[in-house]
PDB file of the backbone (N, CA, C, O) and the ligand in Angstrom, with CONECT records:
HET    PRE  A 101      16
ATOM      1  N   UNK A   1     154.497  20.702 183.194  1.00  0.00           N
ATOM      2  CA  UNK A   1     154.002  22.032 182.817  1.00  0.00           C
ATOM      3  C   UNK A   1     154.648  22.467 181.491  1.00  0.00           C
ATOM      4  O   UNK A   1     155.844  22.218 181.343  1.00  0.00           O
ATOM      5  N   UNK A   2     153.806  23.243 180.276  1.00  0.00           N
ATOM      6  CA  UNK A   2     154.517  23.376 179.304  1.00  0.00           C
ATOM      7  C   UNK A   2     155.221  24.410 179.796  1.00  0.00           C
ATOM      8  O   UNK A   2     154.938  24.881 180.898  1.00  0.00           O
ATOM      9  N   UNK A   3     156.239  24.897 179.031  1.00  0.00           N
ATOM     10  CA  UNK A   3     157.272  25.793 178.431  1.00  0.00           C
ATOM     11  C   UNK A   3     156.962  27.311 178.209  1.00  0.00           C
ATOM     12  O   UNK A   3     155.796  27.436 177.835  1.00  0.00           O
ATOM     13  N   UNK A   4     157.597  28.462 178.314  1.00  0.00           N
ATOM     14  CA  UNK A   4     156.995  29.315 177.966  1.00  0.00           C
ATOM     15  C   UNK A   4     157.279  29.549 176.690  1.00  0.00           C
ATOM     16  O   UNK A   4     156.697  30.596 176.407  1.00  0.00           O
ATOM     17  N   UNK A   5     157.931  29.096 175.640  1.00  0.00           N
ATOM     18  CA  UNK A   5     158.342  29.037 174.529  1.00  0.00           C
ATOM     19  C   UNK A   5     156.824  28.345 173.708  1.00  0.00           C
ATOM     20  O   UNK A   5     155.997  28.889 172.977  1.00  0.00           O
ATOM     21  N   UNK A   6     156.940  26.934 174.219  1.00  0.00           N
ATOM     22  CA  UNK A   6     155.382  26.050 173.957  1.00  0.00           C
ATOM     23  C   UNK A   6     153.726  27.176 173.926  1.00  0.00           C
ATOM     24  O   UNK A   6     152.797  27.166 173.119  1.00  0.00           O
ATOM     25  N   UNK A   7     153.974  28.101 175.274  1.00  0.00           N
ATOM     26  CA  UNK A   7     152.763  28.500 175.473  1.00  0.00           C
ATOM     27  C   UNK A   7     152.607  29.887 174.325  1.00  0.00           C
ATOM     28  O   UNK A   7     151.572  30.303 173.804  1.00  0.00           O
ATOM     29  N   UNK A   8     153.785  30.312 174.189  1.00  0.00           N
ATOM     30  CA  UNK A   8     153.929  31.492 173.175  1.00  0.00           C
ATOM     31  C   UNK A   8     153.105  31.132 172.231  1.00  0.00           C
ATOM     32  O   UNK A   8     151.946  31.491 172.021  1.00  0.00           O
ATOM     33  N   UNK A   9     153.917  30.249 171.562  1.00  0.00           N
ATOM     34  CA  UNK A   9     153.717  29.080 170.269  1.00  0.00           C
ATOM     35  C   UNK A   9     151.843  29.296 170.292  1.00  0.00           C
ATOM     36  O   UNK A   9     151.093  29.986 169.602  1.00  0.00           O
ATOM     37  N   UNK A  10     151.613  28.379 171.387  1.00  0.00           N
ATOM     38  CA  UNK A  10     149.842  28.552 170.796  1.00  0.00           C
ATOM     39  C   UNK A  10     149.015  29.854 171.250  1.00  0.00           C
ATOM     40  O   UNK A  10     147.837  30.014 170.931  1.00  0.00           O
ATOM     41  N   UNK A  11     149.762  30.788 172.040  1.00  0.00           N
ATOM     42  CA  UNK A  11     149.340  32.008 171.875  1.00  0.00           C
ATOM     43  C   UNK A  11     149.454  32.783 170.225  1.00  0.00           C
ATOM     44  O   UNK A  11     148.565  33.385 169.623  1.00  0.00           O
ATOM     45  N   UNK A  12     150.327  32.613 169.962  1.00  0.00           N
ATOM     46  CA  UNK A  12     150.857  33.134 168.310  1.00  0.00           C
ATOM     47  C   UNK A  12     149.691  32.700 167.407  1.00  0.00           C
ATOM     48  O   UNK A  12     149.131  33.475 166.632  1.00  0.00           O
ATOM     49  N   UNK A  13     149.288  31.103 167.599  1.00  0.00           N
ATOM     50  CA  UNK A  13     148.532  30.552 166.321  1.00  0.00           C
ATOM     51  C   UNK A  13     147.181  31.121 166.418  1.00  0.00           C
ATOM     52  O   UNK A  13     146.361  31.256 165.511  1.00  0.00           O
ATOM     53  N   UNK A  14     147.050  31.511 167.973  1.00  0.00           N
ATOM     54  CA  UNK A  14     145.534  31.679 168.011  1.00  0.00           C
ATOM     55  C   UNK A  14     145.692  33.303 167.928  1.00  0.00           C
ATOM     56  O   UNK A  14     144.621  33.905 167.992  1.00  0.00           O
ATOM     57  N   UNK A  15     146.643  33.948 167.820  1.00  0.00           N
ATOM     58  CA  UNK A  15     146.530  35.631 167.407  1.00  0.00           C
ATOM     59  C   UNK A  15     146.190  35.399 166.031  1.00  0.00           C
ATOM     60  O   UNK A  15     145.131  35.891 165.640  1.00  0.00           O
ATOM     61  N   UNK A  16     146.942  34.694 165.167  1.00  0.00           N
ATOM     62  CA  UNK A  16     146.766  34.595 164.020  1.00  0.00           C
ATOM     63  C   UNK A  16     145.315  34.253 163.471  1.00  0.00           C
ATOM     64  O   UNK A  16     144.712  34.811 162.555  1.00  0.00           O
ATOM     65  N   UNK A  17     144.984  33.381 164.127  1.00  0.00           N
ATOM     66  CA  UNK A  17     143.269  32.956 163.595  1.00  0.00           C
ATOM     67  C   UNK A  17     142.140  33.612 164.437  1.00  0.00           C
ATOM     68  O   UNK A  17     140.986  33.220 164.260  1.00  0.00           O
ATOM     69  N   UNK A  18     142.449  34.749 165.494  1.00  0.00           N
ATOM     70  CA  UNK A  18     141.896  35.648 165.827  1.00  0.00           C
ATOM     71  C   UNK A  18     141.180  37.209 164.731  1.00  0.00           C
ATOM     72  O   UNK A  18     140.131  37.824 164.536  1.00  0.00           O
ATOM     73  N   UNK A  19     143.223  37.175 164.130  1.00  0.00           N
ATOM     74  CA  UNK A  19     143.346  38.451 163.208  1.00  0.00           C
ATOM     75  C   UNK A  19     142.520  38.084 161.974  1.00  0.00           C
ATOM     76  O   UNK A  19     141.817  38.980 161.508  1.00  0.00           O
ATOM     77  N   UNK A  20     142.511  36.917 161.399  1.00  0.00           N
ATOM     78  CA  UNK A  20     141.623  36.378 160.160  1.00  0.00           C
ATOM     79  C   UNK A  20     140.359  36.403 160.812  1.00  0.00           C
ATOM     80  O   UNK A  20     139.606  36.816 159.929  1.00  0.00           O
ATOM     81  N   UNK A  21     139.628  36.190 161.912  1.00  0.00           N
ATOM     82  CA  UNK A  21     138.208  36.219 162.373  1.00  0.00           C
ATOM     83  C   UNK A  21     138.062  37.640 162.383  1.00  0.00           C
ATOM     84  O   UNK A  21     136.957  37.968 161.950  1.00  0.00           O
ATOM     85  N   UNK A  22     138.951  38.821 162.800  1.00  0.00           N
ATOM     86  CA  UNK A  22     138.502  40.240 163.017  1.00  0.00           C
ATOM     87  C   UNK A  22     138.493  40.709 161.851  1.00  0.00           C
ATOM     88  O   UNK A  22     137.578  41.497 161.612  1.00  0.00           O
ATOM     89  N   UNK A  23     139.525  40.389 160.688  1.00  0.00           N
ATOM     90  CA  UNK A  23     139.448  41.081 159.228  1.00  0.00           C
ATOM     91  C   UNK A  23     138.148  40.457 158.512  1.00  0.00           C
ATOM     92  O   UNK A  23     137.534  41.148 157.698  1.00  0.00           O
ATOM     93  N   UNK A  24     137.749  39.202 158.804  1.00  0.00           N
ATOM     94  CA  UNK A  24     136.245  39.025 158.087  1.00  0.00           C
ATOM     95  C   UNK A  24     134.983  39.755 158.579  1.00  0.00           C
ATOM     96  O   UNK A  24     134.039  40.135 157.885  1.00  0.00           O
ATOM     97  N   UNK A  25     135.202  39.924 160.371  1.00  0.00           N
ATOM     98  CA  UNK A  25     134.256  40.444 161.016  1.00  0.00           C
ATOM     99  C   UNK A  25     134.261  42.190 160.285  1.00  0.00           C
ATOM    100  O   UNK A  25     133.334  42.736 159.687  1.00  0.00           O
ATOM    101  N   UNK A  26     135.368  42.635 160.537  1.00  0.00           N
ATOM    102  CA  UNK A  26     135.061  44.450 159.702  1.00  0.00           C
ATOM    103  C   UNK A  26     135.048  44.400 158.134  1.00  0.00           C
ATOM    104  O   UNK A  26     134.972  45.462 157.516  1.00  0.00           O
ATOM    105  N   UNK A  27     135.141  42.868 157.283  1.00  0.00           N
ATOM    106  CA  UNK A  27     134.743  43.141 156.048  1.00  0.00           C
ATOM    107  C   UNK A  27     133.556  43.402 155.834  1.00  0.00           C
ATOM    108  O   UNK A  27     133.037  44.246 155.104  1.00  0.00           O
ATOM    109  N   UNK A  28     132.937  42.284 156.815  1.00  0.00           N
ATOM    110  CA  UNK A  28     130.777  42.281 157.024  1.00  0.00           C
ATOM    111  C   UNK A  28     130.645  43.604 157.346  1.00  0.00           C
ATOM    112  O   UNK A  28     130.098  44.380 156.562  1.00  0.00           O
ATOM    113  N   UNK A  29     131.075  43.954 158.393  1.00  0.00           N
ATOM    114  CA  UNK A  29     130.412  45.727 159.023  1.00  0.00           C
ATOM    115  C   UNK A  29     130.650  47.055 157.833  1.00  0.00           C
ATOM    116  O   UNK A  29     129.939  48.047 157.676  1.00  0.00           O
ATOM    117  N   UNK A  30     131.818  46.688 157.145  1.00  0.00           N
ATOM    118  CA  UNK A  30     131.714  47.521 156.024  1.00  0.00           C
ATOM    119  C   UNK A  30     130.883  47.481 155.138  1.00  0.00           C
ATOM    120  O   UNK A  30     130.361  48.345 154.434  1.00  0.00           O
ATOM    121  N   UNK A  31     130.777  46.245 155.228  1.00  0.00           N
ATOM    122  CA  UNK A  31     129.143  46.065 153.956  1.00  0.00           C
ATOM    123  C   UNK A  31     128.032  46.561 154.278  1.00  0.00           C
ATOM    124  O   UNK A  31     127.363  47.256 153.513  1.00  0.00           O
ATOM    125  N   UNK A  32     127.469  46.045 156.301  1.00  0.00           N
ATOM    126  CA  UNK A  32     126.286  46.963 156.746  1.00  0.00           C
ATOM    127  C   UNK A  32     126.762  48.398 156.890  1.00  0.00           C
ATOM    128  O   UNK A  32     125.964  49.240 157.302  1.00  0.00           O
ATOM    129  N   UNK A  33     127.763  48.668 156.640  1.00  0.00           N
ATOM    130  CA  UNK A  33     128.309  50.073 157.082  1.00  0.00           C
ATOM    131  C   UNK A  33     127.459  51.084 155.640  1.00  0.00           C
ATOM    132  O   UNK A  33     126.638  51.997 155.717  1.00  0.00           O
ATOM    133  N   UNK A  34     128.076  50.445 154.462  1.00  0.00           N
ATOM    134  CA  UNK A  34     127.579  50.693 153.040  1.00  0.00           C
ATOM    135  C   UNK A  34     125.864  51.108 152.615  1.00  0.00           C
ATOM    136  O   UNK A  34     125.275  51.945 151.931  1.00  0.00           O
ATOM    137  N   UNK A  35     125.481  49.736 153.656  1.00  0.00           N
ATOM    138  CA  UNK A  35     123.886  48.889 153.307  1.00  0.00           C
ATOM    139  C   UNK A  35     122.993  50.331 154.463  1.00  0.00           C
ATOM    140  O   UNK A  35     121.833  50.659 154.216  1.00  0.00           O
ATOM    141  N   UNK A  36     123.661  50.876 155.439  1.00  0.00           N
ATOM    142  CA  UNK A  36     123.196  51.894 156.269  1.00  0.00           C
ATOM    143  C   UNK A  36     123.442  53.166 156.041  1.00  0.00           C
ATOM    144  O   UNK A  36     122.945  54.082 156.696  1.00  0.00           O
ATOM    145  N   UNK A  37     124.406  53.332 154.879  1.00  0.00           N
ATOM    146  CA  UNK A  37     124.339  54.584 154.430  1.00  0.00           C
ATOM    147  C   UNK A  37     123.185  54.605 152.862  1.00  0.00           C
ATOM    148  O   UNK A  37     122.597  55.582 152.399  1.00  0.00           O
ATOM    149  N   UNK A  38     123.179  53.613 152.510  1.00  0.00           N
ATOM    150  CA  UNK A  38     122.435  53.711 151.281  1.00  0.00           C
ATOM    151  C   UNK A  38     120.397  53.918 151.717  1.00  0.00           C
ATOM    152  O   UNK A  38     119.374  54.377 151.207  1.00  0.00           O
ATOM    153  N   UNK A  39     120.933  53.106 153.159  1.00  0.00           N
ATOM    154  CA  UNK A  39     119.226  53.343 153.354  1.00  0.00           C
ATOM    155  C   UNK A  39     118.549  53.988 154.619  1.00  0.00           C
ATOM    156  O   UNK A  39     117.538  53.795 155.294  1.00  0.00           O
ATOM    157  N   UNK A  40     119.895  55.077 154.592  1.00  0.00           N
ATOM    158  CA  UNK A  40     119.739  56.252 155.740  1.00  0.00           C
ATOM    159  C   UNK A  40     119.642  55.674 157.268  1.00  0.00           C
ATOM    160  O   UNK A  40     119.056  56.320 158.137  1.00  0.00           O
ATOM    161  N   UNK A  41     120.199  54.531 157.510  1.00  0.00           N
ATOM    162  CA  UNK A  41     120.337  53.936 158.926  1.00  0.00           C
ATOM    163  C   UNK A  41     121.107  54.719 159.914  1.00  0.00           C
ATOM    164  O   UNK A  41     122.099  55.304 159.477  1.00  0.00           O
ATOM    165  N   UNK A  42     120.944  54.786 160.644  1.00  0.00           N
ATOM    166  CA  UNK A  42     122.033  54.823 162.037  1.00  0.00           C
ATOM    167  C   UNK A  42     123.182  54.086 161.915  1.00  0.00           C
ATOM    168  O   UNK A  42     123.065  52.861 161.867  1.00  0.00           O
ATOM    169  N   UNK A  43     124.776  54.822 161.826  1.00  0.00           N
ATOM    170  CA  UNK A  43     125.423  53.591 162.739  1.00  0.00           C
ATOM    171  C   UNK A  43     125.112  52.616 163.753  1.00  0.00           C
ATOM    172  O   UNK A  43     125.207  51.388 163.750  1.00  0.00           O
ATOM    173  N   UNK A  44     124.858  53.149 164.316  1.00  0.00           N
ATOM    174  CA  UNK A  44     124.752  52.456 165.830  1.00  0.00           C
ATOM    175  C   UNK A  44     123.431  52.372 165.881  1.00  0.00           C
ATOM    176  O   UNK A  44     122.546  53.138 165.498  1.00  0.00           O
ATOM    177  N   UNK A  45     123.405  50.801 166.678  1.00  0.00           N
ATOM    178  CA  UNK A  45     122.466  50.393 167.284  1.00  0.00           C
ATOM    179  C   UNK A  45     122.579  49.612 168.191  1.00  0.00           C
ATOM    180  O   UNK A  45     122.939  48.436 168.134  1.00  0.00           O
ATOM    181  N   UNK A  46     122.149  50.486 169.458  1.00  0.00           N
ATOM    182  CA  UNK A  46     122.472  50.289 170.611  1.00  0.00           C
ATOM    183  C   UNK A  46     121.241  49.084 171.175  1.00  0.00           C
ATOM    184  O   UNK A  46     121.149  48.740 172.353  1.00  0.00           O
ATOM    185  N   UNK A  47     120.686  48.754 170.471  1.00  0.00           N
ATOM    186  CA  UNK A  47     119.718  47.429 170.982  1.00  0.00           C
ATOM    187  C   UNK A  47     120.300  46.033 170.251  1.00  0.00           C
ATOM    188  O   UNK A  47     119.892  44.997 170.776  1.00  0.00           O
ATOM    189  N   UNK A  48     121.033  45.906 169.319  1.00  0.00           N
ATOM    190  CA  UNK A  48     121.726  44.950 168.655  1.00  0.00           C
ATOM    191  C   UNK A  48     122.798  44.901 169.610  1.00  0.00           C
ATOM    192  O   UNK A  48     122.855  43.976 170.419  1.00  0.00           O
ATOM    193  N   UNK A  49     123.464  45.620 169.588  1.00  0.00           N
ATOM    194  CA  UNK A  49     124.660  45.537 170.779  1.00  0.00           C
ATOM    195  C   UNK A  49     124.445  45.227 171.775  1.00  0.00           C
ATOM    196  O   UNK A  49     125.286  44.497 172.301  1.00  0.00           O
ATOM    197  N   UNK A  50     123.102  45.637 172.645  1.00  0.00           N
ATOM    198  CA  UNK A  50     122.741  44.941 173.862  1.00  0.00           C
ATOM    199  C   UNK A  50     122.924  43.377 173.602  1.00  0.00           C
ATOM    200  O   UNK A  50     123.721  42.648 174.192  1.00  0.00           O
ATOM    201  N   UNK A  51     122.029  43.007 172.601  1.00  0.00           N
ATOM    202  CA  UNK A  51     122.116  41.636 172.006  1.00  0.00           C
ATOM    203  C   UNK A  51     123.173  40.780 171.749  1.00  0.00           C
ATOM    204  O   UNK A  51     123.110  39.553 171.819  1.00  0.00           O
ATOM    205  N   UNK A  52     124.093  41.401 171.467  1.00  0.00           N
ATOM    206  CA  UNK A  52     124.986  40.990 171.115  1.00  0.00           C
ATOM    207  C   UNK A  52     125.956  40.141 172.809  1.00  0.00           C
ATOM    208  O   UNK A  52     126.232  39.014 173.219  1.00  0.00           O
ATOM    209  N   UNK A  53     126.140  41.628 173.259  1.00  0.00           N
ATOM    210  CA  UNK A  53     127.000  41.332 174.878  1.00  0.00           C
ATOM    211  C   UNK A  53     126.080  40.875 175.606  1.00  0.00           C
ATOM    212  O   UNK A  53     126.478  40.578 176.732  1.00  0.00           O
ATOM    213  N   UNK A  54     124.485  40.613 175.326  1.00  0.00           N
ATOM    214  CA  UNK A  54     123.979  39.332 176.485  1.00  0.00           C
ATOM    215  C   UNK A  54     124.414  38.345 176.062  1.00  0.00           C
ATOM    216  O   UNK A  54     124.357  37.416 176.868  1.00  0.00           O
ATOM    217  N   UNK A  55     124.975  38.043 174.823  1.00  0.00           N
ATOM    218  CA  UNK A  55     125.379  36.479 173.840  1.00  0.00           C
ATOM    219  C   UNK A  55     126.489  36.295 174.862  1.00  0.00           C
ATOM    220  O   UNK A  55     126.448  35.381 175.685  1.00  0.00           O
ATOM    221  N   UNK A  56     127.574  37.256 174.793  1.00  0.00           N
ATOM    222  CA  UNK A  56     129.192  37.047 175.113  1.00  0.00           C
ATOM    223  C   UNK A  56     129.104  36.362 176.655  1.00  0.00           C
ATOM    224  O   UNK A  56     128.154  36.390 177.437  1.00  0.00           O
ATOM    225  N   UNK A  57     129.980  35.949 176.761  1.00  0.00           N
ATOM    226  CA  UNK A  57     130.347  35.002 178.254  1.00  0.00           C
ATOM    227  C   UNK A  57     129.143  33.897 178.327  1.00  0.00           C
ATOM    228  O   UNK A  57     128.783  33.712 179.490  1.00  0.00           O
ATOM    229  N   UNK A  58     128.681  33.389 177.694  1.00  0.00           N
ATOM    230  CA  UNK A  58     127.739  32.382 177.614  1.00  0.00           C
ATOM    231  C   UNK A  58     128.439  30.606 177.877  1.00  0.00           C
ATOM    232  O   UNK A  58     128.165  29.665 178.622  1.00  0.00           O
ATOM    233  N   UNK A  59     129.289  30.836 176.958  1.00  0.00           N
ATOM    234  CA  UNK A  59     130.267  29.766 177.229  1.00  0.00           C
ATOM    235  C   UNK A  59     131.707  29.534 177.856  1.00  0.00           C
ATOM    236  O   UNK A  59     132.573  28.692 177.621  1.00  0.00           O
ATOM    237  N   UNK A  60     131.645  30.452 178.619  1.00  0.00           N
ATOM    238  CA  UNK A  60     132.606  30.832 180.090  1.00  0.00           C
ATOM    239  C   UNK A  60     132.008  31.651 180.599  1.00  0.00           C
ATOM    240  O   UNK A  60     132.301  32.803 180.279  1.00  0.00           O
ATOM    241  N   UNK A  61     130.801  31.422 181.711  1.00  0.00           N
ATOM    242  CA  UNK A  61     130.467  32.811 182.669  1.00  0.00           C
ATOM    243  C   UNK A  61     131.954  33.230 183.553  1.00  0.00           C
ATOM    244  O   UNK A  61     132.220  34.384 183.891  1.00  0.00           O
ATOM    245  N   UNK A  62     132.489  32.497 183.722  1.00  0.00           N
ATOM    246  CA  UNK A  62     133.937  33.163 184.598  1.00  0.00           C
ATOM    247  C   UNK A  62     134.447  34.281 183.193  1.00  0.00           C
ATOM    248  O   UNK A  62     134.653  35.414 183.626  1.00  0.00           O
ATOM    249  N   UNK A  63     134.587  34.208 182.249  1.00  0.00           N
ATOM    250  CA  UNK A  63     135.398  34.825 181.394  1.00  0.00           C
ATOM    251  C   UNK A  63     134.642  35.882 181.212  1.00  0.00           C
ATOM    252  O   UNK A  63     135.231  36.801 180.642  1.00  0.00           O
ATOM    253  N   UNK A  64     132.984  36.182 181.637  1.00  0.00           N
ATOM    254  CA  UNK A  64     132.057  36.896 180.725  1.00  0.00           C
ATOM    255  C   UNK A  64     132.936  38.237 180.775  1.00  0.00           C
ATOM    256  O   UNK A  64     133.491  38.660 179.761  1.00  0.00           O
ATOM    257  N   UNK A  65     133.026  38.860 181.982  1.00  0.00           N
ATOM    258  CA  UNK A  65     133.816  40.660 181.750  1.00  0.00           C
ATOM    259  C   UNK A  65     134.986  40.878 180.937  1.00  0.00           C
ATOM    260  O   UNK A  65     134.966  41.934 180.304  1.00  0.00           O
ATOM    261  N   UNK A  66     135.998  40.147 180.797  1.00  0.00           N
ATOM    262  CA  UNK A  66     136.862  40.350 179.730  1.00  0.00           C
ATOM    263  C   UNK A  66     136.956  40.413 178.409  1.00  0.00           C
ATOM    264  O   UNK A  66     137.641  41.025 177.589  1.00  0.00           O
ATOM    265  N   UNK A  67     135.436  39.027 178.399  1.00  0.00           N
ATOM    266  CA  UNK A  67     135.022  38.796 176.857  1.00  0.00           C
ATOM    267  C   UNK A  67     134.385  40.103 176.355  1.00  0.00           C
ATOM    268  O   UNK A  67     134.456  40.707 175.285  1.00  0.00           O
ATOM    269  N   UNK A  68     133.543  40.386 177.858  1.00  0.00           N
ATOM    270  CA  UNK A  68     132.595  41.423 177.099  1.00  0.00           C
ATOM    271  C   UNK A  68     133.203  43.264 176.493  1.00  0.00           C
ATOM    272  O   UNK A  68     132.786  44.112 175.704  1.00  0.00           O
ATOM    273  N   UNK A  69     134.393  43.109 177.450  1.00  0.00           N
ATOM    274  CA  UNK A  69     135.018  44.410 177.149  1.00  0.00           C
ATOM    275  C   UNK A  69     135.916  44.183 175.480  1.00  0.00           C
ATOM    276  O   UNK A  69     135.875  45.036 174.593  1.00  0.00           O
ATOM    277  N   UNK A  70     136.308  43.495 175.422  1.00  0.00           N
ATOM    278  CA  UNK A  70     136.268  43.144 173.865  1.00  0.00           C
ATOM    279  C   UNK A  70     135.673  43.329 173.494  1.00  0.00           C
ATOM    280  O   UNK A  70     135.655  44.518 173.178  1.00  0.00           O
ATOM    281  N   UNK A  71     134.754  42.694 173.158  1.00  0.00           N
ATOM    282  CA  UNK A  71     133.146  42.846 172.267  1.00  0.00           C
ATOM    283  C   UNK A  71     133.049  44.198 172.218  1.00  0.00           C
ATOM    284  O   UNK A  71     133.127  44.817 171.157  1.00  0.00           O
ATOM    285  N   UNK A  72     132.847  44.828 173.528  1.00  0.00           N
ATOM    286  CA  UNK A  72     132.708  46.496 173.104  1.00  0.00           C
ATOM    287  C   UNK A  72     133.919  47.255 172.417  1.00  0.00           C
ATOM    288  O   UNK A  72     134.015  48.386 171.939  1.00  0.00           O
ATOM    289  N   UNK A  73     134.658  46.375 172.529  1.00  0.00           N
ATOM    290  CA  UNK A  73     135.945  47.596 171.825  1.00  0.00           C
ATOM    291  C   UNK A  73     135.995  47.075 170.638  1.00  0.00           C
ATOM    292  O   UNK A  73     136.539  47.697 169.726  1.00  0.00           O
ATOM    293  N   UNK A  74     135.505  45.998 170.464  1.00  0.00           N
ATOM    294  CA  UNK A  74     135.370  45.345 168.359  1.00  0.00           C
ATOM    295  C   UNK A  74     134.454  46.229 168.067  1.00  0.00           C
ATOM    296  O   UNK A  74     134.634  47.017 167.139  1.00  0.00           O
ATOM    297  N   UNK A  75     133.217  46.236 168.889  1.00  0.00           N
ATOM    298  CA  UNK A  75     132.236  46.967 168.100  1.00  0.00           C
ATOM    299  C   UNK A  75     132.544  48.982 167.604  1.00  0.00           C
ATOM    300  O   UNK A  75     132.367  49.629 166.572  1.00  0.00           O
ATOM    301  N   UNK A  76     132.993  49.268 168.810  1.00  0.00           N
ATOM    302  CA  UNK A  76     133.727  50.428 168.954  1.00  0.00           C
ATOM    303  C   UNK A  76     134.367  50.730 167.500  1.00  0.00           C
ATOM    304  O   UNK A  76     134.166  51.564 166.617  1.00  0.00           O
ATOM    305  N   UNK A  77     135.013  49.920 167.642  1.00  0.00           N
ATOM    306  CA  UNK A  77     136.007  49.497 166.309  1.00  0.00           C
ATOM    307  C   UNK A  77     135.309  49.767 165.096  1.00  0.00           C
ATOM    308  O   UNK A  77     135.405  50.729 164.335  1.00  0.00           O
ATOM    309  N   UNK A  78     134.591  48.750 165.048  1.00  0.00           N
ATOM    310  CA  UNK A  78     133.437  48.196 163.953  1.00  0.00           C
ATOM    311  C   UNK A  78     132.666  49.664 163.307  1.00  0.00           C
ATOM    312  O   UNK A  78     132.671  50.070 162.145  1.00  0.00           O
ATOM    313  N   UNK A  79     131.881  50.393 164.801  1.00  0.00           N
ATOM    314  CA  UNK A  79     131.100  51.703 163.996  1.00  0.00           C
ATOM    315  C   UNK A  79     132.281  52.681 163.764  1.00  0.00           C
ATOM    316  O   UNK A  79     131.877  53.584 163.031  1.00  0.00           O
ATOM    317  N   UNK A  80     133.217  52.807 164.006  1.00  0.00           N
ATOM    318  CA  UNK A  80     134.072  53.921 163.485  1.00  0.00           C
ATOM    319  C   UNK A  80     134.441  53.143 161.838  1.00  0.00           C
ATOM    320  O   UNK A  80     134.406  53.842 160.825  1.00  0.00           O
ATOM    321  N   UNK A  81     134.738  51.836 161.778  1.00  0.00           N
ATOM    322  CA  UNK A  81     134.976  51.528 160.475  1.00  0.00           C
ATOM    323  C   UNK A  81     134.160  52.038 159.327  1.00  0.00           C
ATOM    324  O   UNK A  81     134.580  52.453 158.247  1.00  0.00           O
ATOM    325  N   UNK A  82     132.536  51.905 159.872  1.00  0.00           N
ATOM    326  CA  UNK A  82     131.532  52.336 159.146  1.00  0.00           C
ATOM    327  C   UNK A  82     131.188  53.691 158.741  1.00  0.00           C
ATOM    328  O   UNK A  82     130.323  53.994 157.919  1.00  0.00           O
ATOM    329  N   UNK A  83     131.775  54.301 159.248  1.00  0.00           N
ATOM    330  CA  UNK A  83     131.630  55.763 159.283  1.00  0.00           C
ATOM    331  C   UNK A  83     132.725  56.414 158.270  1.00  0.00           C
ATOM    332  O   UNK A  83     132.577  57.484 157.680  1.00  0.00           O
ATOM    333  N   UNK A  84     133.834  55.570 158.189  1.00  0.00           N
ATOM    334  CA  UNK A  84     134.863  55.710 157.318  1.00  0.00           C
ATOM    335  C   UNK A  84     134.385  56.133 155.924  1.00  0.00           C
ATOM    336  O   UNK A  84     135.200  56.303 155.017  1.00  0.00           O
TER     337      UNK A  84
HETATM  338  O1  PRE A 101     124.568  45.009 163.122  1.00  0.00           O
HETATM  339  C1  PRE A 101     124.747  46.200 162.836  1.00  0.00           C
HETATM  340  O2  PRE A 101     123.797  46.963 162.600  1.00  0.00           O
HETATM  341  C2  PRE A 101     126.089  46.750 162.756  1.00  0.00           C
HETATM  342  O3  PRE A 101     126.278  47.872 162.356  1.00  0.00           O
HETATM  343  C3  PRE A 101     127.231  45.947 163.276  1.00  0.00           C
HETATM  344  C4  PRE A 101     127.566  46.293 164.735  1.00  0.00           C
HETATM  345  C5  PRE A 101     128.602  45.242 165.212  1.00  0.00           C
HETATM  346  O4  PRE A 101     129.784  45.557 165.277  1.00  0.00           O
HETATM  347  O5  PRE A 101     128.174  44.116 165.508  1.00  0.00           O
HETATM  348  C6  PRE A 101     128.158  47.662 164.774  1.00  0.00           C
HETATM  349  C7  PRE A 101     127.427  48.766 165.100  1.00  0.00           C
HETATM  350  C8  PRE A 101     126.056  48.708 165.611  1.00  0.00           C
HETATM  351  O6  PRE A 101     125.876  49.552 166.702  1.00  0.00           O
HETATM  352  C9  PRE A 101     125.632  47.326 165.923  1.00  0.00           C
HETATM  353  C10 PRE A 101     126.359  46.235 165.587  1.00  0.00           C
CONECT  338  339
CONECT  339  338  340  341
CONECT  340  339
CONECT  341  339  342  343
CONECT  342  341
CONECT  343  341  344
CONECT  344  343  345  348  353
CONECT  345  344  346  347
CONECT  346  345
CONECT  347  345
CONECT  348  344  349
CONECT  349  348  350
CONECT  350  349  351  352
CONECT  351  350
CONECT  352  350  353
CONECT  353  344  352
END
């Protein structure tokens, strides 16, 4: 069994290449954030988002509820960024 030192370790690398996937993900939403104020959009769109969390848990149905409560709190995230 590994180590809890070991398991840290690849918990750490994958925070790290998590935090680089979330700072590219709210660079894009700032851009539609931009692209929806210039052409009078809605933040939110609550039918993309449906879309989105039928995607999540696709490739772990055991994982789907955890994944998916993420997803809603990125997106959460995401339209307050836009609104900024
Ligand atoms: O795709 C969009 O229209 C976005 O604004 C991005 C995003 C997202 O985080 O994926 C955020 C807010 C919307 O409600 C839907 C999706």
């Amino acid at each position: 069994m590994a180590d809890l030192n070991q398991l840290r370790h690849e918990i750490d690398t994958i925070n790290q290449q998590l935090e680089q996937l979330l700072i590219q993900r709210f660079n894009l939403v700032t851009e539609v954030g931009n692209l929806k104020q210039t052409t009078q959009l809605p933040v939110c769109d609550p039918q993309r988002e449906a879309e989105i969390l039928a995607q999540v848990g696709q490739a772990d149905p055991s994982l789907k509820e955890p994944l998916q409560q993420v997803f809603k709190t990125i997106m959460a995230q995401s339209r307050a960024l836009e609104r900024q």
